[in-house]
N, C-alpha and C positions, 0 to 999 in steps of 0.2 A: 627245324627252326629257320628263321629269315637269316640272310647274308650279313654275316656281321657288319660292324658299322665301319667305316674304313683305317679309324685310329687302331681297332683291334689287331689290324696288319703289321702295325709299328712294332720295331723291335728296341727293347727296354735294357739297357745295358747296366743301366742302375736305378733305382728306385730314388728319388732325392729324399722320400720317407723310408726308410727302411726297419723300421723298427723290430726287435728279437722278440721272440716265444718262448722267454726259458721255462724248464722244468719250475712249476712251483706251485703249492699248498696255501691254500687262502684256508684259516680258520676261524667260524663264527656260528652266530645261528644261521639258518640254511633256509630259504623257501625256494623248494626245487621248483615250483609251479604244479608240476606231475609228481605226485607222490605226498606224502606229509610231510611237515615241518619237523627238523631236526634242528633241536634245542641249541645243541650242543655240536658243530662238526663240525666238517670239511669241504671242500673241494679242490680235488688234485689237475693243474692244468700242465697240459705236455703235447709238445709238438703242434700247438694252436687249439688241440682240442681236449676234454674232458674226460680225462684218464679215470677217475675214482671220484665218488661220491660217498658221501652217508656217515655217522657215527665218530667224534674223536677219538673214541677208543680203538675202531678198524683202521686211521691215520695211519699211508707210511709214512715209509724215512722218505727224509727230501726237506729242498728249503720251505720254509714253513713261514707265512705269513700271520702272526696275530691281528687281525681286522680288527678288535670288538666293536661289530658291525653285525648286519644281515647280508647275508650273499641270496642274491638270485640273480634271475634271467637278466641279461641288458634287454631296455625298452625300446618298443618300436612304436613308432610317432607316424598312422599309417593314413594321413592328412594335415601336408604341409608347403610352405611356399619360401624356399629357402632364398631366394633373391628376395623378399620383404621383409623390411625391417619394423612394420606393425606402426609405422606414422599410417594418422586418417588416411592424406590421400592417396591412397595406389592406383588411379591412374594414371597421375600425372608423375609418379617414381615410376609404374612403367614404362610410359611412353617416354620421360625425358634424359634416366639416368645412361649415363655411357654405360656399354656393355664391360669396361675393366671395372666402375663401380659398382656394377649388380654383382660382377662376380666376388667382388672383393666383400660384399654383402653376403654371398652364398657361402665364403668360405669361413668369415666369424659367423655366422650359426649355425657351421656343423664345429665349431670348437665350443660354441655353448651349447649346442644339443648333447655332445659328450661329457662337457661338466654338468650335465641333467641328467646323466644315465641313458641318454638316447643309443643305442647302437648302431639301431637302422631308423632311414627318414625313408618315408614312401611322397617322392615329391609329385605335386600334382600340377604343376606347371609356370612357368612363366616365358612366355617365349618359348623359346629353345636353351634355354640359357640351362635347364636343371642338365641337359645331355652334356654340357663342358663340367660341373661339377662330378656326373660319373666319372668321365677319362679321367680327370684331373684325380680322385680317389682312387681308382680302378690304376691307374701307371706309377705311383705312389709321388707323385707330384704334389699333393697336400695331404694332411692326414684326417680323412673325416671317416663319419661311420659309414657302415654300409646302405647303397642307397638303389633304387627300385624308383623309376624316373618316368613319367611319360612324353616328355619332349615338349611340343607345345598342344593346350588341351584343344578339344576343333569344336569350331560353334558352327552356327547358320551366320551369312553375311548380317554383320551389324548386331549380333546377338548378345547374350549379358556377357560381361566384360570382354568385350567382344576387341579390346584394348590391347587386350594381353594373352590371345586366343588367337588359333590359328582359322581365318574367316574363310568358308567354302560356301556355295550355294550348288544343288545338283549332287543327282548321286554319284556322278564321274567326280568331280572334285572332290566329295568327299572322299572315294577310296583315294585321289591324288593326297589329297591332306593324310589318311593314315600311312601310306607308304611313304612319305616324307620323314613321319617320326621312326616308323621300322630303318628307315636308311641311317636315320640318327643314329642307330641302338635304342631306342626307347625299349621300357619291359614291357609298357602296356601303355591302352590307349583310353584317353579320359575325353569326354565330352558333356556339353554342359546343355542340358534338356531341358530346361526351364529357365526361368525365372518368375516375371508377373503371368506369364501364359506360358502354354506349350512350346517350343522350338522343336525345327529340322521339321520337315514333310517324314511321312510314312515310309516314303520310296527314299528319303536321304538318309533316315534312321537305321533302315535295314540295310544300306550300303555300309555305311560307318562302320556296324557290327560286324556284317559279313567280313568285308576286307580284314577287319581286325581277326579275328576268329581265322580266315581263310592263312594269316600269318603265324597263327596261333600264337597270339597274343590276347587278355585275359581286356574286357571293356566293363570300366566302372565312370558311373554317370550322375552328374550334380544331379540332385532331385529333391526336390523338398516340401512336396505337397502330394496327396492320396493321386490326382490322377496322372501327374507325372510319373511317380514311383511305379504305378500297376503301369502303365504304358512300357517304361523301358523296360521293365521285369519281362514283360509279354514280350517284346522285341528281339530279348535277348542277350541283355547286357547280365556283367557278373558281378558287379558288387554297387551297392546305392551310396553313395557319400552325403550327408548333412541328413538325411530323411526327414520327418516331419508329419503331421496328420497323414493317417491312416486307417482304411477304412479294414474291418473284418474279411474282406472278398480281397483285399491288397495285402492284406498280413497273409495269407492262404497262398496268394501266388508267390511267392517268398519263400514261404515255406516250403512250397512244394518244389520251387527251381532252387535251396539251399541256397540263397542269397544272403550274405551280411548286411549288415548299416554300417558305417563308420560315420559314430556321432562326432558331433563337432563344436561345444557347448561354449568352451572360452571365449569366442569374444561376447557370446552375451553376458557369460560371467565377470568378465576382464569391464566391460567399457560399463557395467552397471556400477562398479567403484569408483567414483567422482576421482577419489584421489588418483589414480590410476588413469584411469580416462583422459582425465585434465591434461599429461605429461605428454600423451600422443595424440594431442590435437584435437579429440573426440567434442562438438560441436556441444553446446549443454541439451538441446534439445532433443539429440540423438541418447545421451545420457538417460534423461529423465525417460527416455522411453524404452531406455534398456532393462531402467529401474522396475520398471512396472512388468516388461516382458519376463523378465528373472522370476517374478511371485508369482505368475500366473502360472497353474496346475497345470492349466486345459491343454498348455505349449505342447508339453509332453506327454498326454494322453497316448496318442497312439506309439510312440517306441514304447514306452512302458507295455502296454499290451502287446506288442511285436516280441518285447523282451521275455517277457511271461509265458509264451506261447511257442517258444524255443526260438524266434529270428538271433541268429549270431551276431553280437553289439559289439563293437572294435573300437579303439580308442583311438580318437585326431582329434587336434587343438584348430586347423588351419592356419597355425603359426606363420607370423606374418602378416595375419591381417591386422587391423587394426586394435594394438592396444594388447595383442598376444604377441609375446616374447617366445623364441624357440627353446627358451628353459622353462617354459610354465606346464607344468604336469598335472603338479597333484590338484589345484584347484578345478582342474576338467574332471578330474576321477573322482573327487569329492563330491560333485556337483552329481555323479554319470550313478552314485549312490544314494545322494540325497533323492534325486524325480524318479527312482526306481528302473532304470535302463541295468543296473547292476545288483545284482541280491543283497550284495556285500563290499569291504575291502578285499577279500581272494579274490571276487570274481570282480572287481575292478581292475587286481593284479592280472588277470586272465584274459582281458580285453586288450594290456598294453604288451602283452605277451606272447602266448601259445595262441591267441586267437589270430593277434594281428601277424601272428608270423604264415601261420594259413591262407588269411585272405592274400600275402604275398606267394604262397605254396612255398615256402622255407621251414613250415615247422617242421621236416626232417632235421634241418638244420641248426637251427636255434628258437627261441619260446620258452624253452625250461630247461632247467640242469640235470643233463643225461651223460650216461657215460657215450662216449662217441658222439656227441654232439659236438659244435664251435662250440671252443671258451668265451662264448663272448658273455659275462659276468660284471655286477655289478655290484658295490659293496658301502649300502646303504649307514646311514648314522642314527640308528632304530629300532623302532618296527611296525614296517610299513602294512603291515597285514592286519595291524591296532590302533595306525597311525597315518593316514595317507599321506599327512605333510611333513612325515620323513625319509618320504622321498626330497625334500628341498635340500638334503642332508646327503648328498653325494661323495662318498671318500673316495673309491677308484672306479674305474670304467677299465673294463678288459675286452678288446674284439681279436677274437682268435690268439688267445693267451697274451695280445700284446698290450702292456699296459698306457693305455689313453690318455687317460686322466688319473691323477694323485700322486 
């Protein structure tokens, strides 16, 4: 792996979060994610992680928590912009806000991504600023979830938001821009490959990857129309964020390189609600043309057929942007079942879970409730696998047995 980043050297004498992992029994109904639903049980958490599962009557001794709740996985939110607070304009909140108030931004919405059941945020950039919310989590300096960050995302000079992106032109500057973010600690490196056309030259697209790759670090790239998608799939990138029309010969390369989507629905959900919309400044014209983009099928024609045809579909809001709140969940997964990107409520469960903790390669770690797994647990007011909007119904939040939230 690349040279850590130079706070990792700092030596931490105390945590100013420090929070305990005691022994203890959450009992409720159960959706492990892996495995079936248990009506009636348990989960035993100890030493931060997942000592026993399954059946109230296999229950041991130990303090015992009555939920009457649903326990499952804590969620992962694996497209999100933790320095936006979802007013319309994020240019001018990136370019203008002081950097103590973007972070003061980044730090209430990982305390409302926790009262959402959020675990982990896979942030997708603003600046460099998501790499101080790592340290700041990672030294226990503030108490947020776990987070998976790529520094600032690298465009072509002048390219879409090219504001709040880290600008290179050339394929030397490009590998200069990724090794900028490795020097940060970034986990991975995000690039944005379109918007009305194509971006990056051939020769600065294959630098980007390679240098990332060459750090072995994992590259996921905004894409959101059939020939951007087939492009960077072909290039070499690992995972498509927003995707969009797609043709049969681009769901095929996909399939064939096991590439996911992580769809990204809320704000067309969020800003198509007048009421809603209105509060974060959303223009009415932009509104009424949300209204119309929400009913239209043909939007989602090709995830739906990507979804159908096994492409891996992972859940993001882009929280942040405009008019999406870093606690808005279930209206994205309702939505990711209503246009058929999900079969179901489980396999919606399964998008903000086991899947998104894959495309992070953590599902060793967390996704579903395993013995040996992180405690990181969530204990719903429901049930959300008959009900997706009780997820809005959050009682505690546990990462690594320590209790977050309730």
């Amino acid at each position: 792996m690349p040279e850590p980043a130079a706070w990792r050297y700092q030596k931490i004498t105390k945590p100013m979060f420090d929070l305990a992992a005691p022994h203890t029994i959450l009992a409720g109904r159960v959706i492990p994610i892996v495995g079936d639903i248990i009506e009636d049980g348990f989960v035993e958490m100890k030493d931060g992680k997942i000592a026993a599962i399954g059946p109230r009557v296999q229950m041991p001794a130990g303090p015992v928590i009555e939920t009457g709740g649903t326990l499952m996985p804590g969620m992962i939110n694996s497209h999100a912009h933790l320095n936006w607070d979802g007013i319309h304009d994020l240019a001018r909140q990136s370019m203008d806000d002081p950097k103590p108030i973007s972070a003061f931004k980044a730090a209430g919405n990982m305390l409302k991504s926790l009262r959402a059941g959020i675990t982990m945020v896979r942030d997708l950039g603003f600046h460099d600023m998501n790499l101080y919310s790592k340290q700041a989590v990672a030294q226990g300096i503030f108490p947020g979830p776990r987070l998976k960050v790529c520094g600032a995302a690298i465009i072509q000079t002048g390219g879409h938001t090219y504001w709040v992106c880290r600008e290179a032109s050339g394929p030397d500057e490009m590998r200069r821009a990724v090794r900028e973010q490795v020097k940060g600690g970034a986990d991975l490196i995000k690039i944005m490959a379109c918007h009305d056309t194509l971006e990056f030259t051939d020769e600065e697209l294959a630098a980007v990857i390679d240098e990332a790759h060459r750090n072995r670090l994992p590259v996921t790239a905004h894409a959101t129309y059939d020939a951007c998608i087939r492009r960077v799939a072909e290039f070499g990138v690992d995972c498509i964020e927003h995707g969009g029309s797609m043709s049969d010969e681009t769901i095929q390369v996909l399939l064939d390189r096991k590439l996911p989507v992580v769809t990204t629905f809320a704000p067309l959900v969020q800003q198509s609600q007048p009421e809603i919309a209105r509060r974060f400044g959303i223009p009415e014209w932009k509104i009424e043309e949300r209204i119309k983009a929400v009913a239209d099928p043909s939007r989602y024609a090709g995830l739906k057929k990507a979804a159908e045809r096994g492409v891996p579909i992972v859940f993001g809001t882009d929280a942040g942007s405009p008019a999406v709140e870093h606690d808005v969940i279930a209206p994205e997964l309702a939505h990711m079942v209503k246009v058929g990107v999900c079969r179901d409520n489980m396999d919606a469960l399964a998008s903000i879970t086991i899947r998104a903790a894959k495309v992070s390669a953590m599902d060793h770690l967390i996704g579903s409730l395993e013995v040996g797994k992180a405690a990181d647990v969530i204990v719903v007011d429901g049930n959300p696998d008959q009900d997706l909007f009780a997820l809005e119904r959050i009682k505690m939040t546990f990462i690594d047995g320590k209790r977050m939230h309730g």
